[in-house]
C-alpha positions, -999 to +999 in steps of 0.1 A: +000+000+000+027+023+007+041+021-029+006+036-037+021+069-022+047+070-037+043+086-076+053+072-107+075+091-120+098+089-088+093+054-095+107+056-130+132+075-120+147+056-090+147+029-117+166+043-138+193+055-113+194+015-104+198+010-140+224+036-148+244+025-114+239-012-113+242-025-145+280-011-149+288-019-111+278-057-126+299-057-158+330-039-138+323-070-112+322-096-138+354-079-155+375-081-123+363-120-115+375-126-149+406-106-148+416-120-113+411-151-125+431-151-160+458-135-134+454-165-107+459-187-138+490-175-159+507-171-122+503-210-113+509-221-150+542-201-148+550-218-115+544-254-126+570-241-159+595-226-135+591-260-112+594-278-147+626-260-158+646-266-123+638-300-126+653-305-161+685-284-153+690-307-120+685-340-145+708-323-171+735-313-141+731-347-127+738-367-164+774-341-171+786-361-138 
């Protein structure tokens, strides 16, 4: 009943302020889970190549013996 009150074309208009705010808040949020992510994953995938290459130079030290 209280939205009765309330006018329409506040209505519209807090609408469109939820529109104009919310929508970009959601694609910046969805940008920054995506970026964090891609970040997360080219940070581990360079560990496991590090962790890769310092096992092949220990085999390769360990055959010139």
């Amino acid at each position: 009943m209280a939205l009765a009150l309330v006018s329409t074309e506040f209505l519209t208009a807090m609408g469109l302020m939820v529109v104009l705010v919310g929508v970009p808040l959601f694609v910046l949020g969805v940008i920054a889970l995506v970026t964090g992510y891609i970040q997360y994953d080219a940070e581990r995938y360079l560990e496991e190549l590090e962790s890769a290459e310092v096992a092949e130079d220990g085999e390769l030290a360990d055959d010139h013996r």
